[in-house]
C-alpha positions as CSV (number, residue, x, y, z in Angstrom):
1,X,-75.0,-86.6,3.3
2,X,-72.5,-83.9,3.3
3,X,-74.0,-80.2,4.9
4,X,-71.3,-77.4,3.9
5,X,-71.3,-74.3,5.3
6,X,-67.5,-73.4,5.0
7,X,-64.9,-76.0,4.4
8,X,-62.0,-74.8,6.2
9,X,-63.9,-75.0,9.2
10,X,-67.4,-77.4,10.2
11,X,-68.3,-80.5,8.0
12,X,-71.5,-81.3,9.6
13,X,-72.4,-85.2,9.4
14,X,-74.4,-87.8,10.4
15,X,-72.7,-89.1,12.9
16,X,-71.2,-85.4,14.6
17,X,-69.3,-82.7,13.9
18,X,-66.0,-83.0,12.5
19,X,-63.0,-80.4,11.7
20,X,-62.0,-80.5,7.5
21,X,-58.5,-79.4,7.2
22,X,-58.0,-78.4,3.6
23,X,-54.5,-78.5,4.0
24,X,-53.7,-81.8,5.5
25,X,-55.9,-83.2,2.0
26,X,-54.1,-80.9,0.0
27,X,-50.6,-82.1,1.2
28,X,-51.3,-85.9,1.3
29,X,-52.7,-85.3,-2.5
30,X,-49.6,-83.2,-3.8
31,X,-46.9,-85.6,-2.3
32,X,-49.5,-88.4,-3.6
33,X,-48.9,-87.2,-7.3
34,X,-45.4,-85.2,-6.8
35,X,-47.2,-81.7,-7.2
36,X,-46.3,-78.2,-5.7
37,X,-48.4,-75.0,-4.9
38,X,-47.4,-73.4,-8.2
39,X,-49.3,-76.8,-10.1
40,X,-52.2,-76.3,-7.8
41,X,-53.2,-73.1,-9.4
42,X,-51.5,-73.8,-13.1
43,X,-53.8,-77.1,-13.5
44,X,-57.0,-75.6,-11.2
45,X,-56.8,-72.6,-13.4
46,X,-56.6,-70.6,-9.4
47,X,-54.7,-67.6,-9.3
48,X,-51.4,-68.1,-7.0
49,X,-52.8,-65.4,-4.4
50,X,-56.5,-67.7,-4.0
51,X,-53.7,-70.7,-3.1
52,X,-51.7,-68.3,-1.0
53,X,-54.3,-67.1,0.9
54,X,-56.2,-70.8,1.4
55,X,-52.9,-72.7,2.4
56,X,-52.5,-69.6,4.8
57,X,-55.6,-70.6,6.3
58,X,-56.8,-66.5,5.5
59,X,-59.4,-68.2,3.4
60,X,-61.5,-70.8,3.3
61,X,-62.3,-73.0,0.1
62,X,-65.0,-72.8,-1.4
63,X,-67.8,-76.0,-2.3
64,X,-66.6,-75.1,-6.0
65,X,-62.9,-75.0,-5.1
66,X,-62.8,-78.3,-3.3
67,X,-64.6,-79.8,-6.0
68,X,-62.1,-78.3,-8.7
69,X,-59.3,-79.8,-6.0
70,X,-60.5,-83.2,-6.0
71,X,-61.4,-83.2,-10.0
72,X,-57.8,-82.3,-9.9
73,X,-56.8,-85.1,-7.8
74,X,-59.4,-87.3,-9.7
75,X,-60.9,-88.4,-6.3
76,X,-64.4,-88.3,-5.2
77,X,-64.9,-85.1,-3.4
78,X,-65.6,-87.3,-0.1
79,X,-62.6,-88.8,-0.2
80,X,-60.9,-85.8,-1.0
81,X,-62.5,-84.5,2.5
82,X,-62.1,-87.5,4.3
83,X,-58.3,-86.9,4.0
84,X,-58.6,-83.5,5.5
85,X,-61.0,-84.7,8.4
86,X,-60.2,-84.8,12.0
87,X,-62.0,-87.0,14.1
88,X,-61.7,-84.7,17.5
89,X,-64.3,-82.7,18.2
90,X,-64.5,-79.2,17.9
């Protein structure tokens, strides 16, 4: 069971904290399908300063905006996450 709070940041699980980093899913998903930034908010309907500003890490994603991400994607939002995961702890 997933407990968000704010995705850029803490993922809390069942077996410990772990890091989500929304860029290192985003980048494995848009060289995955050949996309760049300008598709990410063409297709997710996201205006280019919400992708600006949550690549730049000067926001976090929201729950709805990693679920449109991984609709996008057409992965399960945990694998979406799972991507972005980093197994140090914080």
């Amino acid at each position: 069971m997933l407990i968000f709070a704010r995705v850029c940041c803490k993922i809390n699980l069942l077996n410990g904290d772990r890091q989500m980093n929304i860029n290192r899913s985003l980048d494995f998903y848009m060289a995955r399908d050949n996309l760049i930034q300008t598709d990410l908010w063409r297709k997710g309907k996201f205006s280019p300063n919400t992708i600006s500003l949550i690549r730049n890490n000067h926001r976090p994603a929201s729950i709805e905006t990693i679920v449109i991400f991984s609709k996008m994607f057409d992965v399960k939002v945990s694998e979406f996450i799972a991507v972005g995961e980093d197994d140090e702890q914080a």
